[in-house]
C-alpha positions in Angstrom: 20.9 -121.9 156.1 23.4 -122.1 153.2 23.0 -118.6 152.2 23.4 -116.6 155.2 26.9 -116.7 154.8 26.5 -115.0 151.5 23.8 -112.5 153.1 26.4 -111.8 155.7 29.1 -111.6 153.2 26.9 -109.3 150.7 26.1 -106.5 153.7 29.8 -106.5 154.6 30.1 -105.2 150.8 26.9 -102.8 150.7 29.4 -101.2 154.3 32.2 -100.5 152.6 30.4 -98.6 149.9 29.5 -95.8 152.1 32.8 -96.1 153.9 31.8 -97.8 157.1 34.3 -100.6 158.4 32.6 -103.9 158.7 34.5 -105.1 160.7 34.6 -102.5 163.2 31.1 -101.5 162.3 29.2 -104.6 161.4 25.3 -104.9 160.0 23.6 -105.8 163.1 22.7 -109.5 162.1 26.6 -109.9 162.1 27.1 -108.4 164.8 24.4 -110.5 167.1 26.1 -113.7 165.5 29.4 -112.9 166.2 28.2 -111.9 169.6 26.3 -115.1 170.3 29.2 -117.4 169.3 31.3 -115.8 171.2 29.4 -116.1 174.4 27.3 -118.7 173.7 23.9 -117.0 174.4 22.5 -113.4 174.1 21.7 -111.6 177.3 17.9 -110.7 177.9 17.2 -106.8 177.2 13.7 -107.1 177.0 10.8 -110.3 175.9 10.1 -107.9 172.0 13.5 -107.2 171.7 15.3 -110.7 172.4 12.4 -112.2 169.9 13.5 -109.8 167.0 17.5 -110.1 168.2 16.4 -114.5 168.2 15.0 -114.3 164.6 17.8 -112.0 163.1 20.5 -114.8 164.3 18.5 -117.8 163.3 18.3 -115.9 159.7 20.9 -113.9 159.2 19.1 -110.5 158.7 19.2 -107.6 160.3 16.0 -106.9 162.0 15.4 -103.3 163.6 12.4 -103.0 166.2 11.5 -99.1 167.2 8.5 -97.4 169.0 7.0 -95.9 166.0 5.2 -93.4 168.8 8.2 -91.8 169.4 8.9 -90.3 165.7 8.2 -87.1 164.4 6.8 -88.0 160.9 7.6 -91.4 158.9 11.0 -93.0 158.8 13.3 -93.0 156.1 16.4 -94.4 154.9 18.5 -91.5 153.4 22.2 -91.1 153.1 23.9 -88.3 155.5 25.1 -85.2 154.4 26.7 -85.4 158.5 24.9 -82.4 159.7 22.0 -84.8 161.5 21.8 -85.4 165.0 21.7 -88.6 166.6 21.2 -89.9 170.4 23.0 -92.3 171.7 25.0 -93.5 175.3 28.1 -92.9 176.8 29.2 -93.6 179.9 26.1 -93.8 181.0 24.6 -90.8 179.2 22.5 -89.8 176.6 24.5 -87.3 174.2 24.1 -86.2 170.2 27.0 -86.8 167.5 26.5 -87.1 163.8 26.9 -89.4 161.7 29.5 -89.4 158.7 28.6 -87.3 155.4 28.0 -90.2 152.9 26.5 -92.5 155.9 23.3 -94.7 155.0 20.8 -93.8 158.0 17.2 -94.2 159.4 15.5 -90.3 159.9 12.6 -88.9 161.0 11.9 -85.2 161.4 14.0 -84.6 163.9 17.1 -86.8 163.4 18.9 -90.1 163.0 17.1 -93.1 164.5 19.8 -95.4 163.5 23.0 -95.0 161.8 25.1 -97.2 159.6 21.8 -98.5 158.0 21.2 -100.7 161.0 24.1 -100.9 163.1 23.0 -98.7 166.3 20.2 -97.7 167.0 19.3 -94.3 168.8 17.8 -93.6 172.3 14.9 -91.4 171.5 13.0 -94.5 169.2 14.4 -97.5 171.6 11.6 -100.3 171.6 10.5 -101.9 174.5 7.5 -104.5 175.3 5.4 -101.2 176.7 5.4 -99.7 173.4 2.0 -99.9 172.1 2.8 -99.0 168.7 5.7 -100.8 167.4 7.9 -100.7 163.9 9.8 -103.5 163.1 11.9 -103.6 159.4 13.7 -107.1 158.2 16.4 -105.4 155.7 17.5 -108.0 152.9 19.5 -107.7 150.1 19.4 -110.4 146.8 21.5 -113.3 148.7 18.7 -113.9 150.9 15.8 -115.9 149.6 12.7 -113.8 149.7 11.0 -117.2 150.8 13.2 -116.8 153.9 12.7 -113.2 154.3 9.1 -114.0 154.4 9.8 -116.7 157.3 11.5 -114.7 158.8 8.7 -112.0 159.2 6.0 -114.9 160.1 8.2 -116.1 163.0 8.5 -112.2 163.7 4.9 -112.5 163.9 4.3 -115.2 165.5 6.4 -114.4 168.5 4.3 -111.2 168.8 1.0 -112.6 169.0 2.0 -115.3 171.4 3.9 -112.6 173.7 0.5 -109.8 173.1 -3.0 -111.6 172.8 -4.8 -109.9 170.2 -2.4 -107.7 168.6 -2.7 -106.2 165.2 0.0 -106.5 163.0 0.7 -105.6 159.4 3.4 -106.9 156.9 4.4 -105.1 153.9 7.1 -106.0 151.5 9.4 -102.5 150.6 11.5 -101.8 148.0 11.5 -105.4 146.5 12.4 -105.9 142.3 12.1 -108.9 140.9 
């Protein structure tokens, strides 16, 4: 698509402006690029989350999937003042940090369900395919063609209803100025 490299480019900017290091940091479409290149295929974490990690590579937008039953109240993009918690693994265990005062994050009411705008997710809101409520956000910014945004969220779709018979699913466009 011969604006993905722009998309790319533009969320590498939209980083730096709330001081995260793109290239140590990346948006997650980046990320899962640079990641299937390198290796030349994406391991399987689960059937609804390789579809969303498929369509964010084929265009170049991060997609976030999360089990909408496990927030406390609706999510929210809001920029950290660094006193939020946030799960997350390592070594093989769950434990809380915070993210950076100034950091652009996904909150519920009790914490950070992703940081860096979409660059890790937490543990609490992981999305798997025995989630029966799921929450799935395609974040674009200008360089992307809405037309592509919207395709992007068909295939999205799509991949759903072919995976789960009879779901239910809802598309709404957020945030959008013409």
């Amino acid at each position: 698509m011969p604006w993905a490299e722009a998309h790319l480019s533009a969320w590498r900017d939209v980083f730096m402006q709330f001081s995260a290091k793109p290239k140590r940091t990346p948006c997650s479409a980046e990320a899962l690029r640079k990641r299937a290149l390198r290796d030349g295929a994406m391991p399987g974490i689960d059937p609804v989350v390789d579809l969303y990690n498929a369509v964010s590579i084929r265009y170049a937008v991060p997609v976030g999937g999360e089990n909408i039953a496990a927030y406390a109240g609706e999510p929210r993009l809001i920029v950290a003042d660094g006193s939020e918690l946030f799960d997350t693994v390592k070594d093989g265990a769950v434990i809380h940090e915070s993210p950076e005062a100034g950091e652009v994050v996904w909150r519920d009411d009790r914490g950070v369900t992703c940081r860096r705008w979409n660059w890790r997710q937490g543990v609490r809101t992981r999305l798997s395919a025995e989630a029966e409520r799921m929450w799935f956000i395609l974040e674009s910014l200008p360089a992307m063609p809405l037309a592509a945004l919207h395709a992007a969220g068909d295939e999205l779709i799509d991949g759903l209803r072919q995976m789960m018979p009879g779901v239910r699913a809802e598309k709404r466009l957020i945030g959008c100025t013409p």
